[in-house]
C-alpha positions as a printed Julia matrix, in Angstrom:
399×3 Matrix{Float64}:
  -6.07   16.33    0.73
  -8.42   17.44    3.62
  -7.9    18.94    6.82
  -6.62   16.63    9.91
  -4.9    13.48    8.02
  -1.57   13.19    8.51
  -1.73   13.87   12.59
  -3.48    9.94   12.32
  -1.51    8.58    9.23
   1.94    7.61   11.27
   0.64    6.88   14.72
  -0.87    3.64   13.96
   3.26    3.26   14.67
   3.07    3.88   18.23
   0.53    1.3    19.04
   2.68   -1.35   18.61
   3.06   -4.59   16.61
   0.2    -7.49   18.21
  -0.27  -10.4    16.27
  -2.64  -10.41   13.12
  -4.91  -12.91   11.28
  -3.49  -13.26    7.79
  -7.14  -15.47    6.56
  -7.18  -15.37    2.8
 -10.51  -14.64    3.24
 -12.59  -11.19    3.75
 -11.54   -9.61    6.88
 -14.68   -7.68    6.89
 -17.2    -7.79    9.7
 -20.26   -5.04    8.74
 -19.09   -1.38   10.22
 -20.42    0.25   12.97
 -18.76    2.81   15.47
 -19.03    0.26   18.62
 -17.66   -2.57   16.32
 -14.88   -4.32   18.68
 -11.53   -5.76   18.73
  -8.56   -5.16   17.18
  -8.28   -1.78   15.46
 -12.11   -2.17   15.76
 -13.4     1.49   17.28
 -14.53   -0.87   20.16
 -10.94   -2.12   20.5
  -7.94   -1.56   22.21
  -6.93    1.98   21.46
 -10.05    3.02   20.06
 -10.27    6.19   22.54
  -7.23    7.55   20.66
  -4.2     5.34   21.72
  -0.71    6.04   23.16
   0.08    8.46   21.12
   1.76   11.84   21.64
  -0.43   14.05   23.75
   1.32   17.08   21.26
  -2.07   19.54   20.26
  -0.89   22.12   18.02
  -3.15   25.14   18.08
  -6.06   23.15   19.73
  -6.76   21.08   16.85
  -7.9    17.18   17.21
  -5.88   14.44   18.68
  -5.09   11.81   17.34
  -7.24    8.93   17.14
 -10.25   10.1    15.99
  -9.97    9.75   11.91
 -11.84    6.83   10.66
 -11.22    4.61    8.06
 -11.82    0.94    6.46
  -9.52   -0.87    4.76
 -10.93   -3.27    1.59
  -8.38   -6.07    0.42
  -9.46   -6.72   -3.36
  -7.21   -9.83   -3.48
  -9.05  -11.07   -0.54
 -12.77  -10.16   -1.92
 -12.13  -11.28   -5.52
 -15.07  -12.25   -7.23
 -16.5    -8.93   -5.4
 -14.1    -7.07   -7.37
 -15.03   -8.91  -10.62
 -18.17   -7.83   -9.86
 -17.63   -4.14   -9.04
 -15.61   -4.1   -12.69
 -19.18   -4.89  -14.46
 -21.16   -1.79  -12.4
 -22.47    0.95  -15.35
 -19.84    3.42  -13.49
 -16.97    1.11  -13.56
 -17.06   -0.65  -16.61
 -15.42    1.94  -19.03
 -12.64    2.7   -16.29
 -10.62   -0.34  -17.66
  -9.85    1.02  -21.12
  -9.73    4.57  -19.45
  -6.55    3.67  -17.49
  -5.9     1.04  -19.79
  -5.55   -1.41  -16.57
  -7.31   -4.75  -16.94
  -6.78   -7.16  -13.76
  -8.98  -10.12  -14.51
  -6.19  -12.52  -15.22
  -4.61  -13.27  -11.85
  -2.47  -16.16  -10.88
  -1.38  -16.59   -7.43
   1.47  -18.44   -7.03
   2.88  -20.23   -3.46
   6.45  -21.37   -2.89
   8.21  -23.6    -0.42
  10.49  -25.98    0.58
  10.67  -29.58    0.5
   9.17  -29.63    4.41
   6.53  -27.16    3.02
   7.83  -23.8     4.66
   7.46  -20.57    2.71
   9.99  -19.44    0.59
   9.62  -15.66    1.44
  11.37  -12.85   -0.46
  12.03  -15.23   -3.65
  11.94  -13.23   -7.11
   9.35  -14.93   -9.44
   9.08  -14.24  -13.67
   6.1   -16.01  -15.84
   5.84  -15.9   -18.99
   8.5   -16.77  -21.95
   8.71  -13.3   -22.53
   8.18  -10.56  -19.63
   7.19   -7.67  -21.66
   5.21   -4.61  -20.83
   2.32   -6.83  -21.18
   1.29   -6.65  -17.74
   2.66   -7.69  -14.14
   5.0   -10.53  -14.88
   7.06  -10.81  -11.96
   6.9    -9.79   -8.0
   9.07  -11.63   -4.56
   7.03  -13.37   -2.4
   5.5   -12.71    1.02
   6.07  -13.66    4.46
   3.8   -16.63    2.91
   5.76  -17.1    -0.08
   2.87  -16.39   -2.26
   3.15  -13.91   -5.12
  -0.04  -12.21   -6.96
   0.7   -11.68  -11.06
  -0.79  -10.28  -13.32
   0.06  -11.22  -16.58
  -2.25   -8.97  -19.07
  -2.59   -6.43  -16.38
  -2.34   -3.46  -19.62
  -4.07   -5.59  -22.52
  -7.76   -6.52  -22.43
  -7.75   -9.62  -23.78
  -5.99  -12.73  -21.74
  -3.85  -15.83  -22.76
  -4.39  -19.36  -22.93
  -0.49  -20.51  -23.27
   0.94  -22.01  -19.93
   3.23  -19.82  -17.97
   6.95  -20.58  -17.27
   8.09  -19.74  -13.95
  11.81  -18.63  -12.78
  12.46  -18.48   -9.73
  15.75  -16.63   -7.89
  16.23  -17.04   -4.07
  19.62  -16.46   -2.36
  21.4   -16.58   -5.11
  20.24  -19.34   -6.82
  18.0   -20.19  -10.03
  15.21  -22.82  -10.18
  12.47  -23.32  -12.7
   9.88  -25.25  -10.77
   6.81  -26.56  -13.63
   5.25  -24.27  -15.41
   1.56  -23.04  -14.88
  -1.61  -24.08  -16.88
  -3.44  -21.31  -18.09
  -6.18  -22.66  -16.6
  -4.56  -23.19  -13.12
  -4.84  -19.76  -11.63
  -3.63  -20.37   -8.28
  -0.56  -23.12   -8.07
   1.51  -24.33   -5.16
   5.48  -25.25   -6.44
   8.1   -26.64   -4.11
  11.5   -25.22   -4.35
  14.34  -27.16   -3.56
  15.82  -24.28   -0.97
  16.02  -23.59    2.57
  13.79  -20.39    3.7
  15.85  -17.52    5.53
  14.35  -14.82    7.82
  14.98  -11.23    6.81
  15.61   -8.07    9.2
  15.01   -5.03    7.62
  11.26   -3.44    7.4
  11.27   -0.71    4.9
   8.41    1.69    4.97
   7.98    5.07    2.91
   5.06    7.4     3.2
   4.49    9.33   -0.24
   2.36   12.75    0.17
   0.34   15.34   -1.4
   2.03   18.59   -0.74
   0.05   21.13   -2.44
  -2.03   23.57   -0.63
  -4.65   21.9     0.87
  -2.0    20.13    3.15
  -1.39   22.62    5.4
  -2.67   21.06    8.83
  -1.6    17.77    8.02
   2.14   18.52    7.59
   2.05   20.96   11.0
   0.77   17.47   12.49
   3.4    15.18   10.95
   6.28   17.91   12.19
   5.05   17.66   15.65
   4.36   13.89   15.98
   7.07   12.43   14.23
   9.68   11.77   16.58
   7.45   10.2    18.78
   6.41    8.1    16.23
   9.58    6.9    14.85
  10.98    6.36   18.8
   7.75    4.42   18.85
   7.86    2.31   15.87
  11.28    0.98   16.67
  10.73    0.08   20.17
   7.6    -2.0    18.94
   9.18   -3.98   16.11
  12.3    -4.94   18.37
  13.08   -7.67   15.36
  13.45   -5.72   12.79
  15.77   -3.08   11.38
  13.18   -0.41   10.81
  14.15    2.13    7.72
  11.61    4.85    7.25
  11.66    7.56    4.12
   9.49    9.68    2.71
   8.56   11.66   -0.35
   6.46   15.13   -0.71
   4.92   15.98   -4.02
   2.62   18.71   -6.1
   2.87   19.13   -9.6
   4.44   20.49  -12.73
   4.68   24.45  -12.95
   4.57   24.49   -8.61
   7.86   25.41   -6.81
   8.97   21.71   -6.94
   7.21   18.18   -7.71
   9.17   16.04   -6.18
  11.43   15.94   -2.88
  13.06   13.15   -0.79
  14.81   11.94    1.95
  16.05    8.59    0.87
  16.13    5.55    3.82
  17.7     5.98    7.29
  17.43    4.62   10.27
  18.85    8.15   11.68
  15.32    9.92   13.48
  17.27   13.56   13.58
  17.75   13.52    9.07
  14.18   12.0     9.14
  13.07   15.21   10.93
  14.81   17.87    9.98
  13.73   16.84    6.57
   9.9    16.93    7.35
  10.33   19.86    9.0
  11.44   22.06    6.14
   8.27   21.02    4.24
   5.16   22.83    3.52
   2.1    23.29    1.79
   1.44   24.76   -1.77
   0.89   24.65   -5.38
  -1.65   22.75   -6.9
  -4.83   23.89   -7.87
  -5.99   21.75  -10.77
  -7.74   18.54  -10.2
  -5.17   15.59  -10.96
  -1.34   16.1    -9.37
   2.24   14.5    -9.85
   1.4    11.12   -8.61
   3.86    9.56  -11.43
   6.54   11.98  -10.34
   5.88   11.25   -7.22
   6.15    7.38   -7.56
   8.5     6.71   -9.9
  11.17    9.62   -7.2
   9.99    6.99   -4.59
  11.12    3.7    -6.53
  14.17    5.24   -7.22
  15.16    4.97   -3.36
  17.34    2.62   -2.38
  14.64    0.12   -1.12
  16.36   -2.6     0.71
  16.5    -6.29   -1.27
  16.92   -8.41    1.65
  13.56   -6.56    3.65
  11.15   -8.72    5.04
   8.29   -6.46    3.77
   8.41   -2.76    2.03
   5.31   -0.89    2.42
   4.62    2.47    0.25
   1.81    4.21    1.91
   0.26    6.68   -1.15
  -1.63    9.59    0.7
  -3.27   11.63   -1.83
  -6.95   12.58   -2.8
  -6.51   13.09   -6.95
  -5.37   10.68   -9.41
  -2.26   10.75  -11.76
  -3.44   12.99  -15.21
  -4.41   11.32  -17.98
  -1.51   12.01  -20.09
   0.42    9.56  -17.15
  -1.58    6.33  -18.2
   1.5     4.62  -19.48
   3.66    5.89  -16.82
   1.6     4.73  -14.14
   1.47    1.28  -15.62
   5.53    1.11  -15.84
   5.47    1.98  -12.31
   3.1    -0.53  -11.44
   5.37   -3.12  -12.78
   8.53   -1.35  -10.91
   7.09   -1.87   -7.76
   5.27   -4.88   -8.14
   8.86   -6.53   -9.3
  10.98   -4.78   -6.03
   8.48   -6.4    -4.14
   6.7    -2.81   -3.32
   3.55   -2.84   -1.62
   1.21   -0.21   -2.48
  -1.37    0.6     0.13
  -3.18    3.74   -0.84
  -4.9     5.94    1.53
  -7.81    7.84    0.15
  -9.03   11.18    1.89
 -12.17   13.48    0.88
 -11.66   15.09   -3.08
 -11.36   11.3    -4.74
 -14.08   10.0    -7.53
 -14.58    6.92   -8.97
 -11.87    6.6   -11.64
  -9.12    7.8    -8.78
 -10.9     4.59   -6.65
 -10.36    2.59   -9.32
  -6.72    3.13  -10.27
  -5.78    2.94   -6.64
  -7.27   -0.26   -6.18
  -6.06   -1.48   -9.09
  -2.68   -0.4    -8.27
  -3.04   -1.9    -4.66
  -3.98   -5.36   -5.69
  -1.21   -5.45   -8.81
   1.23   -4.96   -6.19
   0.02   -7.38   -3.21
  -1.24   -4.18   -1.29
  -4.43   -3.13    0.14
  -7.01   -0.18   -0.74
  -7.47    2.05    2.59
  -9.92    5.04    2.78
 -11.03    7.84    5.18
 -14.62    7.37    6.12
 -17.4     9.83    7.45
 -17.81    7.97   10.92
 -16.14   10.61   12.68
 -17.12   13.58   11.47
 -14.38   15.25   10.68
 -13.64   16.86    6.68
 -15.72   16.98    3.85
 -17.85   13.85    2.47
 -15.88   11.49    1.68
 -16.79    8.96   -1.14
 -18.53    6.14   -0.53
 -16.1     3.24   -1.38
 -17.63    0.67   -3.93
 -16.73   -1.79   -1.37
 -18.83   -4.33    0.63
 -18.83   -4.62    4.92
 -16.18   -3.65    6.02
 -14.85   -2.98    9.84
 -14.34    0.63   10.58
 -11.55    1.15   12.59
  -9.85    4.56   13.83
  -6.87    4.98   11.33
  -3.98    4.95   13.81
  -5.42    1.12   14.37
  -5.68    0.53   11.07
  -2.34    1.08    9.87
  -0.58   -0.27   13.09
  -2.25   -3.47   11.99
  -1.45   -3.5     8.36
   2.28   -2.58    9.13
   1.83   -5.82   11.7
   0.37   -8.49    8.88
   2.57   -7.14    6.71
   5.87   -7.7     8.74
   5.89  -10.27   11.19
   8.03  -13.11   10.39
């Protein structure tokens, strides 16, 4: 991970929680550095926000990291199309990841509300076939992916369980050839509380000035984030990783609402080990779904900070966790910083849109780090990242 991340990673928090578009369709408006509106550089906040005015050492303030954000499940058929590119096309059996048989699946009520938060299986048999079950969103739609880890799809219809509040249904099942379905649900919807949100982070050396940030800023933060999302009962936790043979790979500080056990446990962290290329990210994930992620939240976001990719001995790992989270209803939003090639792009977005997340990535706008890759992406809005995440944390939670 470069230099200067973390100081913009949490304080998209303090910016607070405005209402978002939630368009199924690309959010993307071309990218420029005077492109408006919100989280736009143009936008409110784009001269650095509200944040703390804390400047360790004379180092940058916040607000000044760039990023884009590229929503595969929104841009589709761009993805299919990325997939066939000469660099991407062996990356599939690499990873052994194959997400071109998607369903998307919405559920409400009789009066045509959504059902958010309802646990969904397909498929007679859920095996480690692929992503065969996930809880529905805010809009009670659900993204599966049946042969996520086998390269060749199925034509047999899908049967569908559904568990909400205690209950069992088994709405119709689901042509094969019926990718996206609507199925009503005799229920009544229920609005949940709690917002749980973890942030997951390299630790090895190259983290240095990013922690230092994250030590200073975080109580600000945190005050911040729960003054701005007045509905909800915010739970924050967080997980620091390296890799086999370092002092540690894995440590945690499980959810809590309680700012002083929050910081006291970022505070005794710091920067070492690593060294090769690829790091703990299995560790690291599979510590993190371990947590005691709350079943009644209204969303839970894992943000994945990191700039290497899982080894290659973790392929079958990384696809059980994929199914973990995608089945807790875990949303995996990856942030990708300077360091990253094209096979760590492609297992993060793969892992993002298996799990109803979101592919985020540090850009060269500002300046600031090494060159950063060039995301196979198409227009996309850059945004300072403080705006950026304050607005995914916003889609992502509002009732």
């Amino acid at each position: 991970m470069k230099k200067l991340l973390l100081s913009f990673l949490l304080l998209p928090l303090l910016q607070g929680c405005a209402d978002a578009d939630d368009s199924s369709e690309s959010p993307s408006s071309g990218y420029s550095l005077t492109d408006a509106g919100p989280g736009g550089l143009g936008g409110p906040g784009g001269s650095g926000g509200s944040g703390s005015s804390n400047n360790p050492g004379g180092s940058s303030q916040a607000g000044v990291i760039t990023a884009g954000e590229w929503n595969d499940l929104r841009n589709w058929g761009f993805w299919l199309d990325v997939l066939k590119r000469p660099a991407w096309t062996e990356l599939p059996a690499q990873w052994q990841l194959y997400s071109a048989e998607r369903y998307t699946l919405t559920f409400t009520d009789a009066a045509g509300q959504p059902l958010a938060g309802a646990r969904v299986t397909v498929g007679p048999n859920p095996a480690a076939t692929g992503v065969t079950a996930g809880v529905t969103d805010r809009l009670g739609r659900v993204e599966l992916f049946p042969t996520l880890f086998q390269p060749v799809g199925s034509s047999a219809a899908l049967p569908i369980q559904v568990s909400y509040q205690g209950r069992t249904f088994t709405p119709a099942p689901v042509p094969a050839t019926e990718r996206q379905a609507t199925r009503v649900v005799a229920a009544t919807p229920t609005v949940a509380t709690p917002v749980d949100i973890m942030f997951v982070v390299d630790a090895t050396g190259s983290m240095g000035d990013e922690i230092n940030y994250l030590k200073t800023e975080l109580r600000d933060v945190v005050t911040r984030a729960e003054a701005q999302v007045p509905a909800a009962d915010l739970r924050l936790a967080s997980v620091f990783y390296r890799d086999k043979g370092d002092e540690y790979v894995t440590r945690a500080l499980p959810f809590t609402q309680n700012v002083n056990q929050l910081l006291t446990f970022v505070q005794a962290q710091g920067p070492g080990g690593g060294g090769d290329f690829p790091e703990a990210v299995d560790e690291a994930l599979s510590v993190a779904l371990q947590q005691k992620w709350s079943t009644e939240a209204r969303c839970r976001l894992l943000f994945l900070v990191l700039d290497a990719p899982p080894h290659d001995e973790a392929r079958t790992r990384i696809q059980e966790l994929t199914r973990a989270a995608a089945r807790q209803g875990i949303r995996l939003i990856p942030i990708t910083a300077s360091g990253i090639d094209t096979s760590t792009e492609f297992v993060m977005r793969t892992l993002a849109l298996s799990t109803g997340g979101t592919y985020v990535f540090i850009t060269n706008h500002s300046g600031i780090g090494n060159t950063h890759l060039e995301a196979s992406v198409g227009d996309y809005q850059v945004e300072y990242l403080n705006n950026l995440l304050v607005r995914l944390i916003t889609e992502y939670s509002k009732s």
